[in-house]
SEPA-835732 format. One line per field, with one value per residue: residue number from 1; y, x, z of N, C-alpha, C, O in turn. Coordinates in Angstrom, 2 decimals, padded with zeros to 5 digits, always signed. Last residue first. Layout:
BEGIN
num = c(NUM:...);
n.py = c(Y:...);
n.px = c(X:...);
n.pz = c(Z:...);
ca.py = c(Y:...);
ca.px = c(X:...);
ca.pz = c(Z:...);
c.py = c(Y:...);
c.px = c(X:...);
c.pz = c(Z:...);
o.py = c(Y:...);
o.px = c(X:...);
o.pz = c(Z:...);
end
This chain:
BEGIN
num = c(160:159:158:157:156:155:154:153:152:151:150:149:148:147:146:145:144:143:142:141:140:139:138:137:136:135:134:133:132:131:130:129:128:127:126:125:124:123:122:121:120:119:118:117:116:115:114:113:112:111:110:109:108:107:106:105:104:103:102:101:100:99:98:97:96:95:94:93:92:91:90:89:88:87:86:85:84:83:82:81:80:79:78:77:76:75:74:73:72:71:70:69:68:67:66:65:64:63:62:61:60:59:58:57:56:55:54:53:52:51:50:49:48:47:46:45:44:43:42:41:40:39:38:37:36:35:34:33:32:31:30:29:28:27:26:25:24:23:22:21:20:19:18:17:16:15:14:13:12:11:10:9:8:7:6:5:4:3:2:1);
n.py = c(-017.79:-018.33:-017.57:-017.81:-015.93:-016.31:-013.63:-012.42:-009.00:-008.65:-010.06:-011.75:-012.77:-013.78:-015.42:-016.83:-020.26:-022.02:-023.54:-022.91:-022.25:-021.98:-020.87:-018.25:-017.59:-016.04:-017.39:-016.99:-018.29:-019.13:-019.37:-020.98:-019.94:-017.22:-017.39:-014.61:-014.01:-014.28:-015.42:-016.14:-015.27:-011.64:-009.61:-007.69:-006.33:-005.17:-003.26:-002.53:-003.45:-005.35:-008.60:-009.81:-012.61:-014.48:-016.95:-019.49:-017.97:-014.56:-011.47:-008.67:-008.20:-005.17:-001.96:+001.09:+004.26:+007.01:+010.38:+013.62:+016.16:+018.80:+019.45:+019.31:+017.07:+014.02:+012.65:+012.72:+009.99:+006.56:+003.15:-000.17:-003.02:-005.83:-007.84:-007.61:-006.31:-002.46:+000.26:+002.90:+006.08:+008.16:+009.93:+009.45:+006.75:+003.77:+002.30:-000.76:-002.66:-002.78:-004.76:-004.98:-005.75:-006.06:-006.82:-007.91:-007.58:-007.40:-005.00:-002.09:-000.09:+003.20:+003.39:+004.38:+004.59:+003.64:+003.98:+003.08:+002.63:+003.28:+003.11:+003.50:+002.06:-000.50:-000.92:-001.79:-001.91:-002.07:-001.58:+001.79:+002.96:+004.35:+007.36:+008.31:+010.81:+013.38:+014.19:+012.35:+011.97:+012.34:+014.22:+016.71:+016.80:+018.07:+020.35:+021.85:+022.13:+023.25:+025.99:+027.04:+027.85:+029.64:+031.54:+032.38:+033.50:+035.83:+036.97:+037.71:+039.64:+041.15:+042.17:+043.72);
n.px = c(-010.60:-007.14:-005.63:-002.64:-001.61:+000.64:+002.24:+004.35:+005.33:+002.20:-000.14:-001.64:-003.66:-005.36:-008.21:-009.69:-010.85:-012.56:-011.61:-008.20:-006.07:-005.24:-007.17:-006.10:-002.91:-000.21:+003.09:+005.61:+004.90:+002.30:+001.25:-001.18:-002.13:-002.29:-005.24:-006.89:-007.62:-009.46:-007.18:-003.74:-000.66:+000.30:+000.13:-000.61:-003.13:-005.06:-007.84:-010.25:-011.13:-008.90:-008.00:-004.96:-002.92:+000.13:+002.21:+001.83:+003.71:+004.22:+003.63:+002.82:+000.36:+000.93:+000.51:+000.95:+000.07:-000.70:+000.33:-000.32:+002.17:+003.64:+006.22:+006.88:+006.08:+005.05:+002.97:+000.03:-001.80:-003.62:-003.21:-004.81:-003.66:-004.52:-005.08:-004.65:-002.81:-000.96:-003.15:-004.11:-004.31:-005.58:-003.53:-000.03:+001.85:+002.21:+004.97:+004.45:+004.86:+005.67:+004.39:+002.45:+003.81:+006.01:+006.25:+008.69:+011.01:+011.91:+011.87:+012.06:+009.12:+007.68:+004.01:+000.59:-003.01:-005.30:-009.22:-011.72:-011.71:-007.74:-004.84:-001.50:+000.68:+001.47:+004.55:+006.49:+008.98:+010.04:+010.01:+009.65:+010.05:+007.54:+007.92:+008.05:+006.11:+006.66:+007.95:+010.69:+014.12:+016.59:+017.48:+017.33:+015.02:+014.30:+015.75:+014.54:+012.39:+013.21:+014.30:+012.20:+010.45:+011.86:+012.02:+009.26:+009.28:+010.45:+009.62:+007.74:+008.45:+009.82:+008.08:+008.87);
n.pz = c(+018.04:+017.45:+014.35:+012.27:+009.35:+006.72:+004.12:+001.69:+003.17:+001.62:+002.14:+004.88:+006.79:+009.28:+010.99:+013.59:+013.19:+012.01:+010.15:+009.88:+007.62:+004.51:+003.12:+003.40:+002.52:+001.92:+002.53:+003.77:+007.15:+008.89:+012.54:+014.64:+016.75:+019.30:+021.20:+023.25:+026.76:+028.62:+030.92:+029.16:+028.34:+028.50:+025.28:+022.62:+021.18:+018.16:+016.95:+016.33:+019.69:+021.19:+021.79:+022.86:+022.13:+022.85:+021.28:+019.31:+016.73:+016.96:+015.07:+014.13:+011.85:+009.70:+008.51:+006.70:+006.61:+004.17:+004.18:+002.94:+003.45:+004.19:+003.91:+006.47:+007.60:+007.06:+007.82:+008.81:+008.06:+009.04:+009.14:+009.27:+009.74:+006.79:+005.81:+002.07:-000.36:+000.71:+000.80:-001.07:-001.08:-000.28:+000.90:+000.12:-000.47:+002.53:+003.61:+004.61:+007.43:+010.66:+012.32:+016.25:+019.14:+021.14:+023.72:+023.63:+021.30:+018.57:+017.44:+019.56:+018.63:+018.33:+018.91:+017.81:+019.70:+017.45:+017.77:+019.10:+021.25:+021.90:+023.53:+023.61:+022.41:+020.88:+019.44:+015.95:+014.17:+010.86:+008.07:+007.77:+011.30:+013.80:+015.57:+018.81:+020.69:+022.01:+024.33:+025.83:+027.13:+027.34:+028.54:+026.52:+026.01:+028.67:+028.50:+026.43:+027.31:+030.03:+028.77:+027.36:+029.26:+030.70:+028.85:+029.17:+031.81:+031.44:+029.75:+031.06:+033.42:+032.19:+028.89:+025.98);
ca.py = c(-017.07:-018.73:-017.01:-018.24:-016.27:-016.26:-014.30:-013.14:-010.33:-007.85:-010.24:-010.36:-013.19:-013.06:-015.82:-015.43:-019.49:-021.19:-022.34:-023.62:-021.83:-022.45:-021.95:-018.21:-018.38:-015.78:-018.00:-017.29:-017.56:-019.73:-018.79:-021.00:-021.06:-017.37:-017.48:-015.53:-013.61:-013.20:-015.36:-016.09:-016.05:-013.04:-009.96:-008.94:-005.90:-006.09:-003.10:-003.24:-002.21:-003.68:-007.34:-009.41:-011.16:-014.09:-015.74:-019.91:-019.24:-016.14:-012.95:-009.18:-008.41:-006.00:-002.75:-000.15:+002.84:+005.87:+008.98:+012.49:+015.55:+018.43:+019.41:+019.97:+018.28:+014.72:+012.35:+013.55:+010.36:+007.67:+004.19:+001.20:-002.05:-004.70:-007.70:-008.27:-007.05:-004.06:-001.06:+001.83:+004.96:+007.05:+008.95:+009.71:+008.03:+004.62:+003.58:-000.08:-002.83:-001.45:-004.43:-004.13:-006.34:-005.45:-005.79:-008.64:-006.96:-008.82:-006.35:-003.39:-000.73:+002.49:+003.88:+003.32:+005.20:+003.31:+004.35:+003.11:+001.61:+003.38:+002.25:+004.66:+002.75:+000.04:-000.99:-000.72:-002.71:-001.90:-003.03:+000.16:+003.19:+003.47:+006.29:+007.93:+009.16:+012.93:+014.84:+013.53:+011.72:+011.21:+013.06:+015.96:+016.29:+016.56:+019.03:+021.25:+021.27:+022.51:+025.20:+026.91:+026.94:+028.38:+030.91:+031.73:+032.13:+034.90:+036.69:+037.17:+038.12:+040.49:+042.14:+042.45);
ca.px = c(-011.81:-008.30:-005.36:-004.52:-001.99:-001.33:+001.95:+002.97:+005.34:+003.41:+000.25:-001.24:-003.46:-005.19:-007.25:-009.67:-009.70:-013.11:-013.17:-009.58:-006.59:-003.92:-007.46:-006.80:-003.64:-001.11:+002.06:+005.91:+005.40:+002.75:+002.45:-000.06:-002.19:-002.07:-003.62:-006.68:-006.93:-009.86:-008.72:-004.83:-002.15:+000.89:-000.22:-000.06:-002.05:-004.34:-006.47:-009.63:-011.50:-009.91:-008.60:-006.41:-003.52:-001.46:+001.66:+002.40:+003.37:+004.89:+003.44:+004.20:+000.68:+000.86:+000.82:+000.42:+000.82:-001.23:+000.42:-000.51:+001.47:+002.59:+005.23:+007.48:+005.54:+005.79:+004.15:+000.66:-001.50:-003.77:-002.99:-004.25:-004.25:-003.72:-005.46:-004.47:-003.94:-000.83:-002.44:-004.40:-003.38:-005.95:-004.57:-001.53:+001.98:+002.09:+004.22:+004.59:+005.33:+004.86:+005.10:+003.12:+002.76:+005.61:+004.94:+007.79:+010.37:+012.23:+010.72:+012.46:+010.09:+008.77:+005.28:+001.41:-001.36:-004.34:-007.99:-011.81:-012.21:-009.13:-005.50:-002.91:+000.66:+000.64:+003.81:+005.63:+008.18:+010.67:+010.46:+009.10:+010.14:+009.05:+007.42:+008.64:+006.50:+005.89:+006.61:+010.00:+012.49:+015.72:+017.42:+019.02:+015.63:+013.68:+015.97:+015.90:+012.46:+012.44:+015.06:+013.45:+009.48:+011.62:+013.28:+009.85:+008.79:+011.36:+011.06:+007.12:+008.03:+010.51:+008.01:+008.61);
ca.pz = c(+018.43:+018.04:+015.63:+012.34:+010.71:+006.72:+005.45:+002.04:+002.68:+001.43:+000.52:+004.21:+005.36:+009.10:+010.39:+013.79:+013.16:+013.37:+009.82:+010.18:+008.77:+006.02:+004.13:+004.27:+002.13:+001.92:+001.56:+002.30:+006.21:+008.18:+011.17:+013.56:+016.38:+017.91:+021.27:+022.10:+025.17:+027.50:+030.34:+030.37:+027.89:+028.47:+026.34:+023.05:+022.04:+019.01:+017.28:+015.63:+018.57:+021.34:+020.87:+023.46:+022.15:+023.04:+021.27:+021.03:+017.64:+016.76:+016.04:+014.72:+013.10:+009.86:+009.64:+006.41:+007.37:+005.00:+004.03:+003.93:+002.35:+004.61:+002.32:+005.42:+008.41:+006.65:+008.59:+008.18:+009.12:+007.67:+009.78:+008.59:+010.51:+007.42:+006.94:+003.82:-000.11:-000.20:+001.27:-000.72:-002.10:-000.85:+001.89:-000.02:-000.27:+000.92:+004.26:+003.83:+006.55:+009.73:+012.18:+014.39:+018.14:+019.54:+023.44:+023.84:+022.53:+019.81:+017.14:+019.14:+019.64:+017.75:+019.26:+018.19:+018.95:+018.50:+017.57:+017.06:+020.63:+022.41:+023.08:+024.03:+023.83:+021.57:+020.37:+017.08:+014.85:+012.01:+008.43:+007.14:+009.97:+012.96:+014.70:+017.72:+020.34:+020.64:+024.24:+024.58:+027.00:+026.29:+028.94:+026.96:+024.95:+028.16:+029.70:+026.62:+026.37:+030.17:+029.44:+026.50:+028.81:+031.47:+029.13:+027.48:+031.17:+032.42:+029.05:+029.64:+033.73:+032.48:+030.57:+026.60);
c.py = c(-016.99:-017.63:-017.82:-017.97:-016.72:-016.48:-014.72:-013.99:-011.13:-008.51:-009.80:-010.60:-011.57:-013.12:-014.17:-015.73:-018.12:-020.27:-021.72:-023.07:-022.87:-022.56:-022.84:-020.03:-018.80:-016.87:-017.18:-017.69:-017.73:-018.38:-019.38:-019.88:-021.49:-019.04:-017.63:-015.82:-014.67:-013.05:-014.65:-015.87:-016.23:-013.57:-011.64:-008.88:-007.38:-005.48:-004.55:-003.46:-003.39:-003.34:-006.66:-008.53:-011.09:-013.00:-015.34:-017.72:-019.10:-017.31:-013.48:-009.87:-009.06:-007.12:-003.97:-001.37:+001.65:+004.68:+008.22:+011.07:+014.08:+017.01:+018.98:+019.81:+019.68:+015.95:+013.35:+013.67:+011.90:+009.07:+005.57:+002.36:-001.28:-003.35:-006.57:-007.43:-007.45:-005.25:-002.33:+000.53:+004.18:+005.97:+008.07:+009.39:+008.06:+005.83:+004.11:+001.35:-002.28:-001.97:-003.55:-004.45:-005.95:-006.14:-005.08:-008.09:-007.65:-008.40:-007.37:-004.50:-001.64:+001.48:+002.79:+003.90:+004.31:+004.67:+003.61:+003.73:+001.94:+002.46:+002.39:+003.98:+003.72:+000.78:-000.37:-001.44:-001.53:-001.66:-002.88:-000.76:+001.59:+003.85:+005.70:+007.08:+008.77:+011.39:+013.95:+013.34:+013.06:+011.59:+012.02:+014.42:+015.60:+016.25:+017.80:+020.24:+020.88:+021.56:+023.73:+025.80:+026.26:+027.15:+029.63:+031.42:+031.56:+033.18:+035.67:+036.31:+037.23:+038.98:+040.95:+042.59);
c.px = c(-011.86:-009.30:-006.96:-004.58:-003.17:-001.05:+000.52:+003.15:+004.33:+004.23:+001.68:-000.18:-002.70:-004.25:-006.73:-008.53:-010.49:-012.40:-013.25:-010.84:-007.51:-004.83:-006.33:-007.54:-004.69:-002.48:+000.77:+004.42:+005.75:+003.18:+002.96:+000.47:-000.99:-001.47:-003.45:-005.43:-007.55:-009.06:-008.93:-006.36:-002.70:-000.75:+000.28:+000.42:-001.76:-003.31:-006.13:-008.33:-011.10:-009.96:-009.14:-006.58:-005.24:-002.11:+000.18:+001.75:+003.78:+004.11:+004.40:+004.15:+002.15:+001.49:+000.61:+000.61:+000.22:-000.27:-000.33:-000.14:+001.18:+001.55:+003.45:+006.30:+005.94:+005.40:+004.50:+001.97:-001.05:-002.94:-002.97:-004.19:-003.34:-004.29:-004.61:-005.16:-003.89:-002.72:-002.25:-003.38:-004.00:-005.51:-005.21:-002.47:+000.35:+001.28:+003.59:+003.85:+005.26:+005.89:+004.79:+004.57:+002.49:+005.11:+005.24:+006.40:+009.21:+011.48:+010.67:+011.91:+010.63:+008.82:+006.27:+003.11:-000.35:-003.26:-007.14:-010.05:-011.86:-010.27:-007.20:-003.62:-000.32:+000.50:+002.44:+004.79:+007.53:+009.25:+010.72:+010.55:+009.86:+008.87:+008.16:+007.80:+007.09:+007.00:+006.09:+008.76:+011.50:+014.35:+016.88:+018.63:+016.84:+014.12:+015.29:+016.50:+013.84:+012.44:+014.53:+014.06:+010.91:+011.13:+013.39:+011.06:+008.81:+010.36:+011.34:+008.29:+007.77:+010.27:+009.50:+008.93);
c.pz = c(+019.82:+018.31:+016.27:+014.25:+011.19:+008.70:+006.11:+003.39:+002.91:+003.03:+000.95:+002.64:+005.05:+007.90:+009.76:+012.08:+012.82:+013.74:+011.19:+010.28:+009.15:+007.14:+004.44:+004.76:+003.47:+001.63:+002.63:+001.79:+004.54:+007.12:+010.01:+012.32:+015.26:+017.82:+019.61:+021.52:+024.31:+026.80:+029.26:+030.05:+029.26:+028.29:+027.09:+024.53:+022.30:+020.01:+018.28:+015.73:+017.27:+019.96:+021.49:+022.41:+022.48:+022.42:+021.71:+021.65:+019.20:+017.48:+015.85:+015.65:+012.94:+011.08:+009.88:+007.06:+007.26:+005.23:+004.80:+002.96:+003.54:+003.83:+003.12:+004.29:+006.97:+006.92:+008.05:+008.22:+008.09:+008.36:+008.98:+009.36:+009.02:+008.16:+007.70:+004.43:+000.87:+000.24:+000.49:+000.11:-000.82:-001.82:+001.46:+000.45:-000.92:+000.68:+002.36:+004.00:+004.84:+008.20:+011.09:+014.01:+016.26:+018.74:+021.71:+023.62:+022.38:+020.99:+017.87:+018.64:+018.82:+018.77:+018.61:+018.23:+019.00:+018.18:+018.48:+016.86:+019.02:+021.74:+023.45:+023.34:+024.51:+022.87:+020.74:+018.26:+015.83:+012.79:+010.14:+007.35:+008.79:+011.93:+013.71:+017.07:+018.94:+021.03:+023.52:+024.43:+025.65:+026.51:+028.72:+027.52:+025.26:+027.21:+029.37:+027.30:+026.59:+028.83:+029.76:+027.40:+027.87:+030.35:+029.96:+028.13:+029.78:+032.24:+029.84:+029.74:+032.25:+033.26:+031.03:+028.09);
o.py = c(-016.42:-016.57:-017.86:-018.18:-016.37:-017.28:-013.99:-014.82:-010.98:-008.41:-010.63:-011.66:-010.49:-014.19:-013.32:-016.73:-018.05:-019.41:-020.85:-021.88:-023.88:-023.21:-024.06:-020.44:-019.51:-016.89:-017.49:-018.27:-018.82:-017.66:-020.09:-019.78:-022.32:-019.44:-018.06:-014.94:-015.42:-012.15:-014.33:-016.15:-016.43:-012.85:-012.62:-007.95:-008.22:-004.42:-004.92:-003.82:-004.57:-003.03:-007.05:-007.78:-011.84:-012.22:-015.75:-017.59:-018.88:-017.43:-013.26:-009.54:-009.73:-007.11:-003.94:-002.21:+001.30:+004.11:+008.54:+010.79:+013.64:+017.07:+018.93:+020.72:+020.69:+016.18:+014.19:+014.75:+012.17:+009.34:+005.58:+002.58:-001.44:-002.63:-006.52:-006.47:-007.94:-004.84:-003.00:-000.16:+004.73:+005.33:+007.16:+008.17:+007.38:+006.08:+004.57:+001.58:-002.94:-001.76:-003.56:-004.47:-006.75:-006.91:-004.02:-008.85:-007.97:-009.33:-008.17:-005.16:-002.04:+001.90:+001.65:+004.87:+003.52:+005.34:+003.10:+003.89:+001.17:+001.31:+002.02:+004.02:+004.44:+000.34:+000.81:-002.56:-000.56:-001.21:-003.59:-000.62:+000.45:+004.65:+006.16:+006.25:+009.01:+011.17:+013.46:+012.17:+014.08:+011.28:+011.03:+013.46:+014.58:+015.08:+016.68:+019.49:+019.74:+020.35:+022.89:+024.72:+025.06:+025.94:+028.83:+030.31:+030.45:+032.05:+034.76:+035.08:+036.02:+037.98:+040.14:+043.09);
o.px = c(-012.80:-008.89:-007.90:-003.71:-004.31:-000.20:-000.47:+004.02:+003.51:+003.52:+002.52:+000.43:-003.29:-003.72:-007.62:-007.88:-011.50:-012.84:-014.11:-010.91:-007.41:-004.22:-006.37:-008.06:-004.28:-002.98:+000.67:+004.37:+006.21:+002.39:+003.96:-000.13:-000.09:-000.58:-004.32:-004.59:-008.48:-009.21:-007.77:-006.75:-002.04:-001.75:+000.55:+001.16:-002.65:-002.73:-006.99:-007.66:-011.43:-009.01:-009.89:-005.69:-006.21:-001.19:-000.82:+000.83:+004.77:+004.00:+005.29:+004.42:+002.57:+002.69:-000.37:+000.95:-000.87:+000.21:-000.66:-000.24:+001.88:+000.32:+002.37:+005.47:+005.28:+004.26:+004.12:+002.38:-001.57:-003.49:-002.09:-005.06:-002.35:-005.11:-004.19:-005.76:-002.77:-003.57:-003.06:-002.90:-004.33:-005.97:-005.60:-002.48:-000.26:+000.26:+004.21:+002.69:+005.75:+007.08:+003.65:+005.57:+002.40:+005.55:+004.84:+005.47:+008.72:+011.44:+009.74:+011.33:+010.16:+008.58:+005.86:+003.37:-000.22:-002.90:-007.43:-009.69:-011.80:-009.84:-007.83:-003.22:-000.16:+000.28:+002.71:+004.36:+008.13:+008.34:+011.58:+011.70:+009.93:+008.06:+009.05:+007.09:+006.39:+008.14:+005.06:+008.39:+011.74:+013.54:+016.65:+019.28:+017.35:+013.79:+015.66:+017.41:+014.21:+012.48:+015.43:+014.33:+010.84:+011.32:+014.32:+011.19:+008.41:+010.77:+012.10:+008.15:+007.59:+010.93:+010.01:+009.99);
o.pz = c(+020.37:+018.78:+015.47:+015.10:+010.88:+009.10:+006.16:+003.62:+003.81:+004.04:+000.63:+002.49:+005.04:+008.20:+009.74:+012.38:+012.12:+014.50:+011.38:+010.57:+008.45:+007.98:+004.60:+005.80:+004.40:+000.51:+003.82:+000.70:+004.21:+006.50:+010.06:+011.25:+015.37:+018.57:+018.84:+021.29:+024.60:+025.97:+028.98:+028.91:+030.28:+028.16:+026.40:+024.84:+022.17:+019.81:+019.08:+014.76:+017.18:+019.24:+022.38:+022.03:+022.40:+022.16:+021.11:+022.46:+019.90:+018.70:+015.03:+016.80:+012.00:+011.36:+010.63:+006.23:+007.71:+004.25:+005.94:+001.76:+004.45:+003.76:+002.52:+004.35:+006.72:+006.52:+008.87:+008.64:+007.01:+009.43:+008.12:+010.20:+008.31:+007.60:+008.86:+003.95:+000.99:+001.02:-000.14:-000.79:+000.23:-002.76:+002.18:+000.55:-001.75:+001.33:+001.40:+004.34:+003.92:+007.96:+010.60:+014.73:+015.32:+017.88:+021.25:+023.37:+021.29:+021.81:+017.94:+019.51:+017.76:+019.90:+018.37:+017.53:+019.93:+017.21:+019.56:+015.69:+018.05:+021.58:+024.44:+022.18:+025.49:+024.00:+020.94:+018.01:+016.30:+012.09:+010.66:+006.92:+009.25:+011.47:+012.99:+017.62:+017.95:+021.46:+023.97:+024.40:+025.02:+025.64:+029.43:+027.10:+024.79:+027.02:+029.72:+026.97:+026.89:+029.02:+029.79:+026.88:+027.63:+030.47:+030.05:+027.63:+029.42:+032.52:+029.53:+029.82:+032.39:+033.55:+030.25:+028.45);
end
């Protein structure tokens, strides 16, 4: 091995090292079920999404069942799906099962099939009403964007 090879595998060693010591990191964390994500690369047919605090104002997911296999299916709703390879060891895929993280009064702008929350202004749409403990699409109004998830049951009605 050259002493220039050795002298850039020791740069490339020291460099991870420096981004691990100071928090930062290459790969974005992903939550875990009951815990909240952001949008942070947002295209028309994909998101990536990152861990945050559910009180944070940009956590729109919440990831509420990770089920094993690409074709196990999501509880009943309106759920973003996510199909992935979390597990690097057995390599086995799962699909994320995400459901929006509103509250009354709340904006979002759509891309794709993906939401981002946003303050209210031109081109959002504001979420209308939360109604927790009951999947039920006519909680809504016929003009309502409405969104209904079984796991917990929850119906959102969001403006067109």
């Amino acid at each position: 091995m050259s002493k220039h090879h050795f002298a850039v595998r020791k740069l490339v060693a020291v460099t991870a090292l420096a981004l691990v010591v100071s928090g930062c990191s290459l790969w974005t964390e992903q939550p875990g079920v009951g815990e909240c994500a952001k949008v942070v690369d947002l295209s028309r047919d994909k998101a990536e999404l990152t861990k945050v605090d559910c009180a944070a104002q940009d956590a729109t997911y919440r990831l509420v069942s990770i089920e094993r296999g690409v074709t196990a299916p999501c509880p009943g709703g309106d759920y973003v799906e996510e199909a992935s390879a979390r597990n690097r060891k057995t390599k086995r895929k799962t699909r994320e099962c995400y459901s929006l993280n509103v509250r009354q009064g709340d904006c979002l702008q759509q891309v794709g099939d993906f939401d981002t929350k946003l303050a209210c202004g031109t081109g959002t749409r504001r979420v209308t009403k939360v109604v927790d403990g009951r999947s039920d699409r006519s909680l809504c109004g016929p003009d309502d964007d409405t969104r209904t998830y079984d796991r917990p049951p929850t119906t959102i009605c969001i403006t067109k």
